[in-house]
ZAMI-231337 format. One record per atom (N, C-alpha, C): residue number from 0; residue in one letter; atom name; x, y, z. Coordinates in nm, 4 decimals. Layout:
BEGIN
{r NUM "A" "CA" {X Y Z}}
...
! end
This chain:
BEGIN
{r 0 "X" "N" {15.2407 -16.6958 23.3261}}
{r 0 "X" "CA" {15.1387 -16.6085 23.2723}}
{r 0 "X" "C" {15.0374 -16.5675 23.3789}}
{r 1 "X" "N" {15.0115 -16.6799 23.5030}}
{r 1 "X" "CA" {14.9064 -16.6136 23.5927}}
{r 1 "X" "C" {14.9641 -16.4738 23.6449}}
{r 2 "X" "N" {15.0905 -16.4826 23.6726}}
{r 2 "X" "CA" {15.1095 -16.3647 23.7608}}
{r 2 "X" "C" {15.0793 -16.2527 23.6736}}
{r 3 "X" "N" {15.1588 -16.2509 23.5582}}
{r 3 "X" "CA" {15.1134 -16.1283 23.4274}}
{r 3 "X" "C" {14.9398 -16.0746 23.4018}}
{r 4 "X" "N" {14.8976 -16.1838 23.4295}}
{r 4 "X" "CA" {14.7390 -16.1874 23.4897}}
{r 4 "X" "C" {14.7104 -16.0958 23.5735}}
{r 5 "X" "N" {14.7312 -16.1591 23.6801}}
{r 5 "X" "CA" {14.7009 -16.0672 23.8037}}
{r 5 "X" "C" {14.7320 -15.9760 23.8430}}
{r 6 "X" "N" {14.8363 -15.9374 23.7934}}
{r 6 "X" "CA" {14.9138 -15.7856 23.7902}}
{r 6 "X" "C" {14.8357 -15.6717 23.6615}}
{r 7 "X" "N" {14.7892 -15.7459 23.5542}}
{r 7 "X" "CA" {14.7301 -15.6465 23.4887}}
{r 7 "X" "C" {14.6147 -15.6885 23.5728}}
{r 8 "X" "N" {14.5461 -15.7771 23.5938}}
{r 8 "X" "CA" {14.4306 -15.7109 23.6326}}
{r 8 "X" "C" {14.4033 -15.6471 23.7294}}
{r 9 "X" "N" {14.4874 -15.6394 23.8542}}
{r 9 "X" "CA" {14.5427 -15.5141 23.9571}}
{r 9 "X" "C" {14.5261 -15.4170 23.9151}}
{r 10 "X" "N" {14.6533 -15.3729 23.7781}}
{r 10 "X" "CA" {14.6650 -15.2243 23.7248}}
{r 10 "X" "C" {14.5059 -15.1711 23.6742}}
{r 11 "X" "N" {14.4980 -15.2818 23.5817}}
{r 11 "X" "CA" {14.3032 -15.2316 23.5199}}
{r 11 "X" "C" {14.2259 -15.1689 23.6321}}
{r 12 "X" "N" {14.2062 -15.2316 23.7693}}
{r 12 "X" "CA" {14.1475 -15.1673 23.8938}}
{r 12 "X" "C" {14.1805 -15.0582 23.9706}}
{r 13 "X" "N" {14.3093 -15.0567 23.9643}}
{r 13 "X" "CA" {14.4009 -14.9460 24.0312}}
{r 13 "X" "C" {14.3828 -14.7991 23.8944}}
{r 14 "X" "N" {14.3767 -14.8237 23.7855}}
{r 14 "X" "CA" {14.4193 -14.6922 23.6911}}
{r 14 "X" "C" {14.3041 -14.6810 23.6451}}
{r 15 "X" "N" {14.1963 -14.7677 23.6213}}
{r 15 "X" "CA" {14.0130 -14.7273 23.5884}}
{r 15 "X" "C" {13.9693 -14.6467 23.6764}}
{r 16 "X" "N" {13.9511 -14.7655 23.7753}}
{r 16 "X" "CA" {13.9281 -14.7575 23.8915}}
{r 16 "X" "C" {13.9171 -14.6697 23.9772}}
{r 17 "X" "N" {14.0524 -14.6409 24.0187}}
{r 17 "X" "CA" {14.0904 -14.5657 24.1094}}
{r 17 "X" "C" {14.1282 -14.6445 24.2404}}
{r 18 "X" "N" {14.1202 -14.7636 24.2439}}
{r 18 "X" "CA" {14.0799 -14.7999 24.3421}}
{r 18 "X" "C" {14.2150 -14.8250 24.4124}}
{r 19 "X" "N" {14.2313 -14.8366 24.5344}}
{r 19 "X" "CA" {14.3509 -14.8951 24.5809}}
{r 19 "X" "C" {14.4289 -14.9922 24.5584}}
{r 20 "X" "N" {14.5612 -14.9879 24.5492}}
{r 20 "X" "CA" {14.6095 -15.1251 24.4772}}
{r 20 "X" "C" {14.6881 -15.1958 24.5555}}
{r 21 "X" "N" {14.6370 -15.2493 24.6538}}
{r 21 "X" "CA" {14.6687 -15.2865 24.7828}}
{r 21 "X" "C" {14.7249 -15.4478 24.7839}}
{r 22 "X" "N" {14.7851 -15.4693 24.8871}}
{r 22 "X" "CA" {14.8162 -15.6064 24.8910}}
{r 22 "X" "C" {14.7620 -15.7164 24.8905}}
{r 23 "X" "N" {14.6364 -15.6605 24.9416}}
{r 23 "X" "CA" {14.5398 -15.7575 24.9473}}
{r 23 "X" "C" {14.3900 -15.7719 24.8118}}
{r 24 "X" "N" {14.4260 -15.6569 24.7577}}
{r 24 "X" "CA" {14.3718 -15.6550 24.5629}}
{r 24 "X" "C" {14.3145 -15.7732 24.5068}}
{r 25 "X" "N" {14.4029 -15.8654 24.5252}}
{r 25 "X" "CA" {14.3748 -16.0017 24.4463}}
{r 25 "X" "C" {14.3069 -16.0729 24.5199}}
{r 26 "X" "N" {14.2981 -16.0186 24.6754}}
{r 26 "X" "CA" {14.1684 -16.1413 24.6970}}
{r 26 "X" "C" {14.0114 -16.0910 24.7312}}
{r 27 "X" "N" {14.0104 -15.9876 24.6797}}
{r 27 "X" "CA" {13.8970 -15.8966 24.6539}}
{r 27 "X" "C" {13.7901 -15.9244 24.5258}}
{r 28 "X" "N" {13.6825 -15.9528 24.5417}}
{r 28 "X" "CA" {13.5484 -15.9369 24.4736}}
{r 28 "X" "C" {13.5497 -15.7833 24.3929}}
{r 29 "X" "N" {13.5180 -15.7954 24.2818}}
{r 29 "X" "CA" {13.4764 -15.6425 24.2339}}
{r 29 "X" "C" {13.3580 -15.6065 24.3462}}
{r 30 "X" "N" {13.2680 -15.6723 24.3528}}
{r 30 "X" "CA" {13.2003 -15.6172 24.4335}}
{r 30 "X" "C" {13.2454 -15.5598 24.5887}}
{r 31 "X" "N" {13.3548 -15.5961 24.6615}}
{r 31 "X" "CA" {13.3611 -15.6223 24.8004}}
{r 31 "X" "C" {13.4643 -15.4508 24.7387}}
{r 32 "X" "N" {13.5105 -15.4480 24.6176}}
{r 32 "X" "CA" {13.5653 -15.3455 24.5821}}
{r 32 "X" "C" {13.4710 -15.1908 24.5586}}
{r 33 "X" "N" {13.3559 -15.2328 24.5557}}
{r 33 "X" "CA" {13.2787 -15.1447 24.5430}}
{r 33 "X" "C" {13.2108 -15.0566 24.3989}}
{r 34 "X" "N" {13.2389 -15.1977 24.3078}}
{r 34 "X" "CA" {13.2112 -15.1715 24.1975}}
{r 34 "X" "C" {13.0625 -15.2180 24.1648}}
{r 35 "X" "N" {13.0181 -15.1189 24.0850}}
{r 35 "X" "CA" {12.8599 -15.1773 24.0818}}
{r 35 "X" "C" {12.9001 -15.2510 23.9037}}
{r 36 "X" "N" {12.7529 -15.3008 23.8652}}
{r 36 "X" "CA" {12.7154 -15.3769 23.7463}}
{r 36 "X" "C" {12.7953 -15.2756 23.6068}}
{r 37 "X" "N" {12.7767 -15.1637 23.6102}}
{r 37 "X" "CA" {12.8562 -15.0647 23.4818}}
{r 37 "X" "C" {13.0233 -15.0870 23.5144}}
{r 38 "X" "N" {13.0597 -15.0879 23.6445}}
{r 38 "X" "CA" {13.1974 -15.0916 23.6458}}
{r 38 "X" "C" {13.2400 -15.2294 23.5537}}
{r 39 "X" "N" {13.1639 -15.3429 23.6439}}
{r 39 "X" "CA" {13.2478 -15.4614 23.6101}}
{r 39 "X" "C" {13.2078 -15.4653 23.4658}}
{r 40 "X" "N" {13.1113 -15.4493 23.3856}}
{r 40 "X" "CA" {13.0855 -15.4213 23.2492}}
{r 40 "X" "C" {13.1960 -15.3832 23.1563}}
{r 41 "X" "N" {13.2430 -15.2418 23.2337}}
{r 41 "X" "CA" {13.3745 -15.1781 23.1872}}
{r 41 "X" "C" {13.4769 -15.2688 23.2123}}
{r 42 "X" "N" {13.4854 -15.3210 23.3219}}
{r 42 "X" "CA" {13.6336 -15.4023 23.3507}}
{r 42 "X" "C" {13.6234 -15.5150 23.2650}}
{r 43 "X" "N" {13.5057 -15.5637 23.2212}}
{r 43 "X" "CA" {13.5003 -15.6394 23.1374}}
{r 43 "X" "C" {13.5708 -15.6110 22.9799}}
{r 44 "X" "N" {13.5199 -15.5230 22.9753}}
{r 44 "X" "CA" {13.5287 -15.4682 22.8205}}
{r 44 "X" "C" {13.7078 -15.4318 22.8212}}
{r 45 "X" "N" {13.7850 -15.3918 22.9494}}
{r 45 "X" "CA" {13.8962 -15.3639 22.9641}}
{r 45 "X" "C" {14.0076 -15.4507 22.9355}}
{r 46 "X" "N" {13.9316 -15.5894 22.9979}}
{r 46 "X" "CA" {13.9967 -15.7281 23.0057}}
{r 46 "X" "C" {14.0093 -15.8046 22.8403}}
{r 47 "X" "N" {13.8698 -15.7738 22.7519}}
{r 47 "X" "CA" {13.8542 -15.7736 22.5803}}
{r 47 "X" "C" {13.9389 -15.6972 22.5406}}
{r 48 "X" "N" {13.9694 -15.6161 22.5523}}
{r 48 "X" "CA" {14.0756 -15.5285 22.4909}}
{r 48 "X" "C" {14.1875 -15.5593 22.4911}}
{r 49 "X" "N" {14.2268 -15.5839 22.6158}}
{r 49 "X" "CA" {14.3679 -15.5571 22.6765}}
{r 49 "X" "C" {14.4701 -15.7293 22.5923}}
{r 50 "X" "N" {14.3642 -15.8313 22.6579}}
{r 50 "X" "CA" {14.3619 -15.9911 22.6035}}
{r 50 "X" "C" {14.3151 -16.0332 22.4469}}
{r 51 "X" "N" {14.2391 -15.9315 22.3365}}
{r 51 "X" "CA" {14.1619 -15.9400 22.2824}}
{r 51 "X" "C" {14.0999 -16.1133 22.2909}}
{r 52 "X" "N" {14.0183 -16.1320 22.3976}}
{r 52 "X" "CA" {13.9230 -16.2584 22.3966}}
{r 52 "X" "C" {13.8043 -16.2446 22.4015}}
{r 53 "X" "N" {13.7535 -16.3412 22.3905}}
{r 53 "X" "CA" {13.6213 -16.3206 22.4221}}
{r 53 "X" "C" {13.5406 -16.3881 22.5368}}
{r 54 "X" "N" {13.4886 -16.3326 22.6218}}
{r 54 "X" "CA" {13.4769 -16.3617 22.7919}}
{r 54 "X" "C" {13.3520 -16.4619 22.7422}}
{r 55 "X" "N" {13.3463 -16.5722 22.8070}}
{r 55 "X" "CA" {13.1733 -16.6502 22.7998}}
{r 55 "X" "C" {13.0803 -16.5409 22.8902}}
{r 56 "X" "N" {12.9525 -16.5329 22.8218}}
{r 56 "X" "CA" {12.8433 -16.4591 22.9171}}
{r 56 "X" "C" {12.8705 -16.5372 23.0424}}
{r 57 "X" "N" {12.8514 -16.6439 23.0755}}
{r 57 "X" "CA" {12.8492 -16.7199 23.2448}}
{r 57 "X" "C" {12.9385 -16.6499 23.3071}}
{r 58 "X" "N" {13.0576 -16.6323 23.2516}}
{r 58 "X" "CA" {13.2024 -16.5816 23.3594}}
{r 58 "X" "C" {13.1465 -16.4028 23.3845}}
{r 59 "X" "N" {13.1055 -16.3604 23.2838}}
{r 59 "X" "CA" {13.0210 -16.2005 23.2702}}
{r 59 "X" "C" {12.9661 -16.1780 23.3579}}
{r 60 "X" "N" {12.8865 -16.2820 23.3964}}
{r 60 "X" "CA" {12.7596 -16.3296 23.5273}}
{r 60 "X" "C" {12.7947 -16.3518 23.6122}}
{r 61 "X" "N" {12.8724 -16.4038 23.6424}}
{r 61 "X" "CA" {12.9709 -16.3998 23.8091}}
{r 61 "X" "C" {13.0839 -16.3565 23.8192}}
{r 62 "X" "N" {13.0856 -16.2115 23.7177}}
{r 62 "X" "CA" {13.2372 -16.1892 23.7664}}
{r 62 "X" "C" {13.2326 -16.0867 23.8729}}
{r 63 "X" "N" {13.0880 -16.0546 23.9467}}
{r 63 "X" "CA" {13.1200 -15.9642 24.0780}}
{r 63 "X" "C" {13.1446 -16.0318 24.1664}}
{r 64 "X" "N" {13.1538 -16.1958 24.1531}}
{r 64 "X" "CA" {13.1220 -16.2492 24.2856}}
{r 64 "X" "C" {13.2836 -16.3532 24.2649}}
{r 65 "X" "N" {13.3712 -16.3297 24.1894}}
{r 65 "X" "CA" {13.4718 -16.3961 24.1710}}
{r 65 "X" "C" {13.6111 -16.2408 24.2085}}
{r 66 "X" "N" {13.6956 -16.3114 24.3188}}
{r 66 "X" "CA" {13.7974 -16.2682 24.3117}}
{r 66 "X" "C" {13.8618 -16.2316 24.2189}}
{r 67 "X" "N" {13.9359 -16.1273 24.1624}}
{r 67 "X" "CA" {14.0907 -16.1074 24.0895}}
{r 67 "X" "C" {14.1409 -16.2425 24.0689}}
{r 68 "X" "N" {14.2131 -16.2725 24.1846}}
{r 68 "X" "CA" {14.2817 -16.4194 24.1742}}
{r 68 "X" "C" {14.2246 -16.5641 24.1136}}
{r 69 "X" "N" {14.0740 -16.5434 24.1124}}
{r 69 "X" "CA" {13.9928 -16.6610 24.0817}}
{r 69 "X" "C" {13.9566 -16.6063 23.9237}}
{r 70 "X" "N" {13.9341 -16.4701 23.8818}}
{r 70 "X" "CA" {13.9660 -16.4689 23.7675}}
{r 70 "X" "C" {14.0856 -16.5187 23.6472}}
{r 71 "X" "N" {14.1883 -16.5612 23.7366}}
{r 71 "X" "CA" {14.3209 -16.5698 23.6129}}
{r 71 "X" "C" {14.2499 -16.7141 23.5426}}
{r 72 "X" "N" {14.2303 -16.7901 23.6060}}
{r 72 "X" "CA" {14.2235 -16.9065 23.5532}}
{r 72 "X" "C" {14.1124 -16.9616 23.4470}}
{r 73 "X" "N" {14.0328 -16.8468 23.4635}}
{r 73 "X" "CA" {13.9468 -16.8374 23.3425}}
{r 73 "X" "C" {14.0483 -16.7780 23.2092}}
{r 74 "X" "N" {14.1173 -16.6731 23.2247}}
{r 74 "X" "CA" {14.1791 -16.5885 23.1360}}
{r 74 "X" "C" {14.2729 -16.6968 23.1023}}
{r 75 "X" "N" {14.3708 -16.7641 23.1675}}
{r 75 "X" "CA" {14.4433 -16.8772 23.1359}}
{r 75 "X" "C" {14.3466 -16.9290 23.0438}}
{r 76 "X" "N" {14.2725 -17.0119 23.0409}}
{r 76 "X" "CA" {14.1940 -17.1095 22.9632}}
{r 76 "X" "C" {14.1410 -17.0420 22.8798}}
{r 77 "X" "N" {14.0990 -16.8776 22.8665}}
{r 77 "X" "CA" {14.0536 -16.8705 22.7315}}
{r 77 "X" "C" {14.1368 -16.8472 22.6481}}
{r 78 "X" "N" {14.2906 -16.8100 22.6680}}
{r 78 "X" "CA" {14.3870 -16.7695 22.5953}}
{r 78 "X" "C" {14.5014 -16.8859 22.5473}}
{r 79 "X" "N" {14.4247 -17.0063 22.6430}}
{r 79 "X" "CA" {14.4620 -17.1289 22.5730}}
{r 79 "X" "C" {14.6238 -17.1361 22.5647}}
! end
């Protein structure tokens, strides 16, 4: 399931986004991606949808400063 992870959350960045969907994607910060506070908001709301879960505010709060890749393992654990 991580990889199914990380591959949608690639695509979510690459087809919102716009952003490049490069090899190196997953070890990228939204921020280092160049997303400000409304993006990751949206990518947030993308990730609720897509997973229907519900993100903890804390993970909300550092998700500019958390990799793609360091995201799965939250998504793992909320989807239990």
């Amino acid at each position: 399931m991580d990889a199914e992870f990380l591959s949608d959350l690639k695509n979510i960045v690459f087809e919102k986004f716009q952003i490049d969907n490069s090899e190196d994607l997953e070890n990228q910060t939204l921020s280092s991606l160049g997303m400000d506070s409304l993006d990751a908001l949206d990518f947030i709301y993308q990730v609720r949808e897509k997973y229907d879960l519900n993100i903890p505010k804390d993970i909300e709060n550092n998700i500019m400063s958390l990799s793609l890749k360091d995201f799965v393992p939250y998504l793992t654990r909320l989807q239990g």
